[in-house]
N, C-alpha and C positions, 0 to 999 in steps of 0.2 A: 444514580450514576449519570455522571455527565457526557455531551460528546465525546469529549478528550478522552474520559476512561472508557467510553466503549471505544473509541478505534485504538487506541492500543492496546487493549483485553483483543481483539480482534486482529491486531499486526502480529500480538504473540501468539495467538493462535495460529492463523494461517500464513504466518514468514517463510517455514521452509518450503511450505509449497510454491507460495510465488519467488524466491530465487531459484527454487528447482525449473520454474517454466519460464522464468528470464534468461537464466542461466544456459538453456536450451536455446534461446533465439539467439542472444549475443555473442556465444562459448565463451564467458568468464566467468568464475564463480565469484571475484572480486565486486567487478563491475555490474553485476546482479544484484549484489548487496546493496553496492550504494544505489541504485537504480529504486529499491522497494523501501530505503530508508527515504531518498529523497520526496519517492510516493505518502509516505506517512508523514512528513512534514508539510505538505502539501495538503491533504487530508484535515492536518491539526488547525495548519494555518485557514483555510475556507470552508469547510464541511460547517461549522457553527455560526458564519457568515450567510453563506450559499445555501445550507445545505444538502443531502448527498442524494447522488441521484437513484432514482428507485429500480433502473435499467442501467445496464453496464452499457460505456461509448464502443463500440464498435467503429474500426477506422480498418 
């Protein structure tokens, strides 16, 4: 399995959770969507470049 199929074996796993706690900060259930799509394209696009990091960013 390549990066690409682990992070989206991994977006479909954990999607509704992370629009459920976007969906919570923003109040859109819309704008959460694209919020955690745009994050998987992001992910697709550098994660096999960069790759990912072994602690979550904290801001």
């Amino acid at each position: 399995m390549d990066v690409r199929d682990t992070v989206e074996a991994v977006f479909r796993i954990e999607s509704a959770r992370l629009v459920a706690g976007l969906a919570r900060i923003v109040r859109d259930v819309g704008l959460a969507e694209e919020l955690a799509q745009d994050a998987l394209v992001i992910a697709l696009e550098q994660w096999p470049v960069k790759g990912s990091r072994t602690t979550p960013a904290r801001g």
